[in-house]
C-alpha positions as CSV (number, residue, x, y, z in Angstrom):
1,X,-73.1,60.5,-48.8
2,X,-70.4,59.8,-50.8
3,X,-67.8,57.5,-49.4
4,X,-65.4,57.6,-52.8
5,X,-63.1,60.6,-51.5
6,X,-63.0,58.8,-48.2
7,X,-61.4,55.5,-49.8
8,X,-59.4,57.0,-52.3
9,X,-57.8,59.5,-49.4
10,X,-57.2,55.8,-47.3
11,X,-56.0,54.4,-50.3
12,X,-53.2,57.5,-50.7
13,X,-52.4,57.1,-47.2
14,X,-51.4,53.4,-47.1
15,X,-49.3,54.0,-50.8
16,X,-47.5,56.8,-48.8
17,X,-46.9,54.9,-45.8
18,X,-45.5,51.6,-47.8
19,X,-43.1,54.1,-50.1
20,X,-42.0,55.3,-46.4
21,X,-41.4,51.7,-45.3
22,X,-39.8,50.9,-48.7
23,X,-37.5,53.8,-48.7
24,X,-36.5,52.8,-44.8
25,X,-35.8,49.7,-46.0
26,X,-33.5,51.0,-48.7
27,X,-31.4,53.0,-46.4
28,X,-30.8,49.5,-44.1
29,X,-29.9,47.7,-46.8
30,X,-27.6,50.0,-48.1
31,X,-25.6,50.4,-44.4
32,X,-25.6,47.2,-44.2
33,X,-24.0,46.7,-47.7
34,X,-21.5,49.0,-47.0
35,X,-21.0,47.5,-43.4
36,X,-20.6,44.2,-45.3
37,X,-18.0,45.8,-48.3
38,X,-15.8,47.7,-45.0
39,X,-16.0,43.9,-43.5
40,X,-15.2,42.5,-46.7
41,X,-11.9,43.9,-47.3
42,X,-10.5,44.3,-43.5
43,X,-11.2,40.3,-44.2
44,X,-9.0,40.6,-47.6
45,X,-6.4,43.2,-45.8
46,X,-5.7,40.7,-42.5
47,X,-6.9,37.4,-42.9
48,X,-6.2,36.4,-46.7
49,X,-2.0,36.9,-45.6
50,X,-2.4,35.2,-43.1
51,X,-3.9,32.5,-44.3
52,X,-1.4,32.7,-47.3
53,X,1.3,32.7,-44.7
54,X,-0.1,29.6,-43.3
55,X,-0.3,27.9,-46.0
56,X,2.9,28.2,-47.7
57,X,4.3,27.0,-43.8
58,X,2.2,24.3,-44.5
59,X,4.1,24.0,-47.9
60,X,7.4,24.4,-46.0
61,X,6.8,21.9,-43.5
62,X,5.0,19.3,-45.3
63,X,7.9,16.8,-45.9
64,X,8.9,17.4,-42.6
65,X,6.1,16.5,-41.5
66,X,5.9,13.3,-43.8
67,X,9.5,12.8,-42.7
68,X,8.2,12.9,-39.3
69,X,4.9,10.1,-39.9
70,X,7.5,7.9,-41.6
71,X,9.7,7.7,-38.4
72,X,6.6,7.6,-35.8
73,X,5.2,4.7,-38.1
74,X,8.4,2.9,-38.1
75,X,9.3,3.3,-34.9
76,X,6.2,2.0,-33.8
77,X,6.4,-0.7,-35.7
78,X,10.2,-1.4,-34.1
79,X,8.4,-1.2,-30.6
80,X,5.7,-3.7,-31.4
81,X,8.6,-6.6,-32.6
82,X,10.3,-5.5,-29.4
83,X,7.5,-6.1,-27.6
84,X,6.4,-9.2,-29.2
85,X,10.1,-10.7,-28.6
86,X,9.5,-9.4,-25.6
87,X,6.2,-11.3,-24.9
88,X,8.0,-14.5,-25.7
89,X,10.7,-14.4,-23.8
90,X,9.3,-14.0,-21.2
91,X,6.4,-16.5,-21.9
92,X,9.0,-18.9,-22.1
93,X,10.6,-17.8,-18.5
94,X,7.2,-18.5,-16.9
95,X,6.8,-21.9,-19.0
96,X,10.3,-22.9,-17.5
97,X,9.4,-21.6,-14.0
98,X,6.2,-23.3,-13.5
99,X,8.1,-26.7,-15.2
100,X,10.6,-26.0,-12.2
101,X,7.6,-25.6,-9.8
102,X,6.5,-28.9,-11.0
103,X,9.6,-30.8,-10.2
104,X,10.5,-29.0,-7.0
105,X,7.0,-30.4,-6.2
106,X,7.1,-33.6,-6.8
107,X,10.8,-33.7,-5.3
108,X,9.6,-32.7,-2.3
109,X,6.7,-35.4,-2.3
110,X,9.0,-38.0,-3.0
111,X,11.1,-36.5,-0.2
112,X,8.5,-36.5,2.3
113,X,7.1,-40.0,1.6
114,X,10.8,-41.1,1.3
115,X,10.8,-39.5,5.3
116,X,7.5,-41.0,6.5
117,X,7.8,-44.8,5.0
118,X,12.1,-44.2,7.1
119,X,9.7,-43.3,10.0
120,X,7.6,-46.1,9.9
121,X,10.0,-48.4,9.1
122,X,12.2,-47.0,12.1
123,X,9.0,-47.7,14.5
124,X,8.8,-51.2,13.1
125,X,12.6,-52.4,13.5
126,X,14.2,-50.2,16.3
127,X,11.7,-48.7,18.9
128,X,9.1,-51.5,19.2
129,X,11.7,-53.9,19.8
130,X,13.4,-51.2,22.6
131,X,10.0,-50.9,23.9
132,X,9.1,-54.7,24.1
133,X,12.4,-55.4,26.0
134,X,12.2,-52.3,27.9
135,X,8.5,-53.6,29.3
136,X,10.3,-57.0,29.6
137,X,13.2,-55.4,31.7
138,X,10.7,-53.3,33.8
139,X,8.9,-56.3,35.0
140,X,11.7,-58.0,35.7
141,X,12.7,-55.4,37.8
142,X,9.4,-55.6,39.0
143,X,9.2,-58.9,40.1
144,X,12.7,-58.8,41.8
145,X,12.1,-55.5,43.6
146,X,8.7,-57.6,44.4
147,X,10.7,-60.9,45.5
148,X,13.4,-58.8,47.2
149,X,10.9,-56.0,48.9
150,X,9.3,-59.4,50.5
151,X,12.0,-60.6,51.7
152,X,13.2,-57.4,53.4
153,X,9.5,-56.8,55.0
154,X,9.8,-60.6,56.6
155,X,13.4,-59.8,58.5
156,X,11.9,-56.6,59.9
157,X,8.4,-58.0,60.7
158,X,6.6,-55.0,59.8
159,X,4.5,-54.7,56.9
160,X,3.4,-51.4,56.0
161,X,0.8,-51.5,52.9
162,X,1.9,-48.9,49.9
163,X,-1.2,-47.1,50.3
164,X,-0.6,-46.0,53.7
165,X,2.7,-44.7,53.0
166,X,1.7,-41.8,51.5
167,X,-1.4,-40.9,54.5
C-alpha cells in the first residue's frame, strides 16, 4: 500500500488550514488597526486642545502662582518669628511667676514660724504665769472655803460627808 498520496493530502490539509488561520489573523489585525487609527485621532480631535488649553493656563498662571509660593513662604516665615517671640514671652511670664511662687513661699514660711515662735513665746510669758496664779488663787480659795466650811459645820453640829450629799 502506498501511504505517499495519504501524507501528501495531510500535508495539503494542514497548509490550507494555516493560510485560513493566517488570513483570520490578517482581518483582526487590520480592525484592530483601524480601531486603533479611529481612536488615534478622536485622541488628536479632544484631548490634544485640551491639553493645549491646559497648558497655556498653566502658562497664564504660573507667576501667579509663584507670586502666590513667595507670599505663603514669607508669611510663614512671619508666623514662625511671631511664634518664636511668642515662645519667649511667655517663657519669661512663667520664669517670673514661678520666681513669685518662690517668694510668696517662703513669705508665708517666715510668716508662719514668725506666728508659732509669738505662740510659744505667748504660752511662756502670759498664760503659764495666769495659770500658776490661777492654781494658786484656787487653793486658796480652797483652803478658806475649807477653813470657813469647818467652821460653819461646828456652829450647826451636823456634819454631813460630801459623798452623801449627792445619795
Amino acid at each position: 500500500m502506498d501511504y505517499l498520496p495519504i501524507f501528501i493530502a495531510v500535508t495539503a490539509a494542514a497548509v490550507v488550514i494555516q493560510a485560513g488561520i493566517l488570513v483570520a489573523m490578517y482581518l483582526a489585525v487590520r480592525q484592530t488597526a483601524a480601531r486603533m487609527e479611529t481612536l488615534a485621532t478622536e485622541v488628536r480631535t479632544k484631548v490634544l486642545p485640551a491639553a493645549e488649553v491646559v497648558h497655556s493656563m498653566l502658562v497664564d498662571f504660573r507667576p501667579h502662582l509663584d507670586t502666590l509660593v513667595t507670599n505663603v513662604s514669607e508669611s510663614s516665615t512671619m508666623v514662625r518669628a511671631q511664634i518664636e517671640r511668642l515662645d519667649a514671652t511667655v517663657s519669661d511670664a512663667i520664669d517670673r511667676a514661678r520666681l513669685q511662687v518662690i517668694r510668696a513661699d517662703e513669705l508665708l514660711n517666715r510668716s508662719l514660724d514668725r506666728v508659732e515662735s509669738t505662740t510659744d513665746l505667748l504660752h511662756k510669758t502670759v498664760l503659764s504665769p495666769v495659770r500658776q496664779l490661777s492654781g494658786l488663787v484656787q487653793g486658796i480659795t480652797a483652803g478658806l472655803e475649807f477653813l470657813i466650811g469647818t467652821r460653819r459645820r461646828n456652829r450647826n453640829g451636823v456634819s454631813v460627808p460630801q459623798d452623801e450629799m449627792f445619795i
